[in-house]
BALOBA-1460 file (C-alpha; in Angstrom, 3 decimals):
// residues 137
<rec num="1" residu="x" x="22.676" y="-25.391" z="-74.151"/>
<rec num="2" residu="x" x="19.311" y="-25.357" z="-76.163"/>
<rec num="3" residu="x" x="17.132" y="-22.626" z="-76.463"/>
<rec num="4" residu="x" x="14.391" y="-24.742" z="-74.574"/>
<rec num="5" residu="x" x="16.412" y="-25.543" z="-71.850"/>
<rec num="6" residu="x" x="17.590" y="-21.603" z="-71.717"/>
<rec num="7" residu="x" x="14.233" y="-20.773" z="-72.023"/>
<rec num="8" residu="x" x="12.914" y="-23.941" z="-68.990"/>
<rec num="9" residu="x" x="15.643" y="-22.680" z="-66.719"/>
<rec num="10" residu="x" x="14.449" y="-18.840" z="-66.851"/>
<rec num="11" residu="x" x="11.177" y="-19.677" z="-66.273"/>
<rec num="12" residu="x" x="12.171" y="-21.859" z="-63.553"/>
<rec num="13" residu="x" x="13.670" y="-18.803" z="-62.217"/>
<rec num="14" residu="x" x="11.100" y="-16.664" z="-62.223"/>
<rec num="15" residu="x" x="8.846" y="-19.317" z="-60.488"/>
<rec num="16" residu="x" x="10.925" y="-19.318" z="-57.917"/>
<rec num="17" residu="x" x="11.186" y="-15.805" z="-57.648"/>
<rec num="18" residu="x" x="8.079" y="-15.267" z="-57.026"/>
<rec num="19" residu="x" x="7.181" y="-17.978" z="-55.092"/>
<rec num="20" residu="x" x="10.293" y="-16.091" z="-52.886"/>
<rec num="21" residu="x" x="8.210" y="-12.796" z="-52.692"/>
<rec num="22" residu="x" x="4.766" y="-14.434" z="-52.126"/>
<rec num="23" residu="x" x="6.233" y="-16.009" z="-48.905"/>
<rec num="24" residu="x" x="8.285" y="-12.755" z="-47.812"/>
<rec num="25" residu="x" x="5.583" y="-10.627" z="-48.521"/>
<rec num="26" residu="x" x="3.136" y="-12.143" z="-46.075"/>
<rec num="27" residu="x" x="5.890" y="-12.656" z="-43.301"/>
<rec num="28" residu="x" x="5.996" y="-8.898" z="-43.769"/>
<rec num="29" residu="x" x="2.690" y="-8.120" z="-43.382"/>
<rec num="30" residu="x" x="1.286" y="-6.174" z="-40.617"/>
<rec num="31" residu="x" x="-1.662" y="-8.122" z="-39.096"/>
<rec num="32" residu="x" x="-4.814" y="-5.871" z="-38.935"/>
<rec num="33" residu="x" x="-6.664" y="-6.050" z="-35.626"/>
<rec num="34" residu="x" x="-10.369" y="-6.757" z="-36.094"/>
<rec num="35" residu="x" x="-12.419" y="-3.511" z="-35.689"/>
<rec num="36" residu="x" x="-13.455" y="-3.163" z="-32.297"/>
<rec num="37" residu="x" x="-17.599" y="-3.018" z="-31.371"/>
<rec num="38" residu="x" x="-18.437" y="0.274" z="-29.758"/>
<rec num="39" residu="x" x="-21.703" y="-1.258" z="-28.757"/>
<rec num="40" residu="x" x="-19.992" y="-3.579" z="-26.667"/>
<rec num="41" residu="x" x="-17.716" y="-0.442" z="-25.061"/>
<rec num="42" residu="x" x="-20.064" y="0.170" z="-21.333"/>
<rec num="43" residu="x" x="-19.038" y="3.584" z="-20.260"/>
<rec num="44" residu="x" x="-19.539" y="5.201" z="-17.168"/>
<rec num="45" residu="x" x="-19.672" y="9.490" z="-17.699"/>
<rec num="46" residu="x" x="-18.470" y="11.755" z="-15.056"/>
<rec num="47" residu="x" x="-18.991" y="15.594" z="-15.192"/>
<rec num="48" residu="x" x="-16.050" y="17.370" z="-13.101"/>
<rec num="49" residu="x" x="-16.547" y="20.016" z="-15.469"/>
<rec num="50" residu="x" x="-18.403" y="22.736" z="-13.460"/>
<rec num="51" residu="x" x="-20.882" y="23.253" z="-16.729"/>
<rec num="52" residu="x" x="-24.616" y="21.912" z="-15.918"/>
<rec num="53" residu="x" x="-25.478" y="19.386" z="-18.177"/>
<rec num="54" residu="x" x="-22.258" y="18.823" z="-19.470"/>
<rec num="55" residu="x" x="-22.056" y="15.184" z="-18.944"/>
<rec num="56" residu="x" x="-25.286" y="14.321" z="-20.786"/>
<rec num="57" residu="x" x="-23.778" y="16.478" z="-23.668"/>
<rec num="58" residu="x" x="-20.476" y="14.111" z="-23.151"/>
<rec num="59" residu="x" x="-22.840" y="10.947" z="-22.738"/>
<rec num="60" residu="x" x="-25.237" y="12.100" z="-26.116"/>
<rec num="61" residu="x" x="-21.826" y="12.901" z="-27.968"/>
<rec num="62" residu="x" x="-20.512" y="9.363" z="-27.187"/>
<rec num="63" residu="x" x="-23.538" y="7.366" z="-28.039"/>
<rec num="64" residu="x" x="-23.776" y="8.922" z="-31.294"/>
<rec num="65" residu="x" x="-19.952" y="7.105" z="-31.573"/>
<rec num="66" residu="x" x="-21.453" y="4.251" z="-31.355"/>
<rec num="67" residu="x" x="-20.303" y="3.559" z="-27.315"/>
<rec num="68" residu="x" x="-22.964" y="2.021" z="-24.747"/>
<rec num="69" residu="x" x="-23.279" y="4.923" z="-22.081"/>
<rec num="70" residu="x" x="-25.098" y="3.503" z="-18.982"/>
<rec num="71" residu="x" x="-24.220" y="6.031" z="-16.544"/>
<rec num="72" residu="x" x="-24.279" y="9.612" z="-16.113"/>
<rec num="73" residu="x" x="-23.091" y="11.375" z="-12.768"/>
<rec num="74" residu="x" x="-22.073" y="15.138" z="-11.598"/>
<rec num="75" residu="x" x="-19.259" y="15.170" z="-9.352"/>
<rec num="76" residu="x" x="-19.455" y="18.341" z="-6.748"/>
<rec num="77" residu="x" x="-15.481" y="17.792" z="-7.567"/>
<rec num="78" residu="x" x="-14.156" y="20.265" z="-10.162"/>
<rec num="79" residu="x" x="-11.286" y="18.247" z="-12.388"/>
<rec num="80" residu="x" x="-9.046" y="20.581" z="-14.296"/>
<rec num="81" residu="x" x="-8.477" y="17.765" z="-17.192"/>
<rec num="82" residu="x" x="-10.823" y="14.918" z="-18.746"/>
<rec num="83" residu="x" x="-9.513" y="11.718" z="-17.937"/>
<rec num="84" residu="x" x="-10.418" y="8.493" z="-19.916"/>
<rec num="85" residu="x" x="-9.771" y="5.479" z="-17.518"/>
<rec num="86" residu="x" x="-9.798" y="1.371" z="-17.968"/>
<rec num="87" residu="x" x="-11.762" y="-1.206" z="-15.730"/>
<rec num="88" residu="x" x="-11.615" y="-4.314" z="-17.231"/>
<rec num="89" residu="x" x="-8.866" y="-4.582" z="-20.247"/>
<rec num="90" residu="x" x="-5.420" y="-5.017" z="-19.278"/>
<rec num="91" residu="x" x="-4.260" y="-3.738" z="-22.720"/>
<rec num="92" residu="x" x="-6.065" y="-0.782" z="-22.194"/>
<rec num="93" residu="x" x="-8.108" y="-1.900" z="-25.571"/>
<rec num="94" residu="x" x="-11.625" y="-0.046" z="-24.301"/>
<rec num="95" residu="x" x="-10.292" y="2.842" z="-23.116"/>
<rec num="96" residu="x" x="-7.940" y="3.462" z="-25.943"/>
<rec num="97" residu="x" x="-10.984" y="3.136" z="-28.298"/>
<rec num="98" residu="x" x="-12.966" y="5.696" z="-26.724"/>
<rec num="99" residu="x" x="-9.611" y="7.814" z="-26.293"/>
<rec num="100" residu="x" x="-9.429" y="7.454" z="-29.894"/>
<rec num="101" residu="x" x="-12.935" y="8.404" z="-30.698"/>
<rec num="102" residu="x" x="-12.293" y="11.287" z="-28.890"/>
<rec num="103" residu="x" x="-9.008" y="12.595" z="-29.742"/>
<rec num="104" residu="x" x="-7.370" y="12.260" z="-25.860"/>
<rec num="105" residu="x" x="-4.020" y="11.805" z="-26.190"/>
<rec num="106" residu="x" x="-3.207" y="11.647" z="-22.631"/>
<rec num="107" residu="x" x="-2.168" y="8.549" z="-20.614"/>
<rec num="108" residu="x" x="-4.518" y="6.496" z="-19.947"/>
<rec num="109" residu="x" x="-5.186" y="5.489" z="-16.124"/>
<rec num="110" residu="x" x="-5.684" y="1.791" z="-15.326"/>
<rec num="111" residu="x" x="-7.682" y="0.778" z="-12.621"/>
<rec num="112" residu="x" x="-8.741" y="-2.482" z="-12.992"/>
<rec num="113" residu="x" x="-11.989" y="-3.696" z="-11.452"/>
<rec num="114" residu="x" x="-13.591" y="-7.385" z="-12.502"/>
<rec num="115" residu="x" x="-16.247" y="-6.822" z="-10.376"/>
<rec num="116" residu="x" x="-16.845" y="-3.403" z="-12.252"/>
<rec num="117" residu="x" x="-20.058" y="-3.612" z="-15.268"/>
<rec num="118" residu="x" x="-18.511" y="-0.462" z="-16.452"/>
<rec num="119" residu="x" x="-15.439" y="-1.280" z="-19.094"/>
<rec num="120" residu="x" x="-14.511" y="2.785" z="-19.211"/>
<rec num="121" residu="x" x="-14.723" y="5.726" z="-17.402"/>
<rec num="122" residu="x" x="-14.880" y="9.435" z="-18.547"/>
<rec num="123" residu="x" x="-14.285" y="12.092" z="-16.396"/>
<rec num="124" residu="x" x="-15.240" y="15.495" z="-17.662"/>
<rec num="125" residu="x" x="-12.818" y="17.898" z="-16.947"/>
<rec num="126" residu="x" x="-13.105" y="21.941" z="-17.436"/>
<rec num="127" residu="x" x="-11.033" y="21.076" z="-20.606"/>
<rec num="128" residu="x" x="-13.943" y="19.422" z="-22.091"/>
<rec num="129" residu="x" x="-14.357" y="21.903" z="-25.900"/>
<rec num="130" residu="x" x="-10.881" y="19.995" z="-26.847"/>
<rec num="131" residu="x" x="-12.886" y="16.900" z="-27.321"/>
<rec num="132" residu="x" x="-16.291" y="17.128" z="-27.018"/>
<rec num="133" residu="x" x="-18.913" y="19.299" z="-29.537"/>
<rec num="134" residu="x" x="-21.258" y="21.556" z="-28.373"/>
<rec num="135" residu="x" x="-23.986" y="19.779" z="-28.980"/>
<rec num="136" residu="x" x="-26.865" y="22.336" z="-28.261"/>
<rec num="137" residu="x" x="-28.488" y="20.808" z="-25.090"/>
């Protein structure tokens, strides 16, 4: 065998090699979800927390995250732990934003409302330094 034929046959080769990892490599790739709109996020705030003015802190601290707060309520209700809960995504997509935002790394509750503007509800809970800053109000 010639040397261009040795020479046409490894770069054949190598065109097929990486022709092989080009198409491998994006089978393999992880699709990226867009990045999610926090304006578009409408969340409801609760304050079971006992502290006055804790849920405007909550509602201030989540606006500055970029979230759409349109409500702001104190529950006579004490709750022991802040809950994040869903309205209107099945796959929990809202909720799990603001959980992330947040740090919660409880479950999330679902309870699914189409007739509901609000896409997430936080309920303040006495737990409420773990995940929201003191924000001097």
């Amino acid at each position: 065998m010639g040397v261009f034929k040795r020479l046409g046959l490894v770069l054949l080769f190598l065109i097929v090699v990486a022709a092989g990892i080009s198409v491998t490599k994006r089978f393999l790739e992880v699709k990226k979800s867009p990045p999610i709109d926090r304006s578009k996020i409408r969340v409801r705030v609760f304050n079971g927390s006992g502290v006055k003015y804790q849920g405007r802190r909550t509602a201030m601290f989540l606006r500055s995250l970029g979230f759409d707060v349109w409500d702001i309520y104190d529950t006579k209700e004490g709750f022991k732990n802040t809950m994040v809960i869903e309205h209107t995504d099945p796959s929990l997509l809202n909720a799990k934003e603001v959980a992330k935002a947040i740090h919660y790394k409880r479950k999330i509750i679902k309870e699914l409302d189409s007739l509901l503007y609000i896409d997430v509800t936080v309920i303040v809970g006495k737990d409420y330094k773990k995940f929201f800053p003191d924000t001097g109000l």
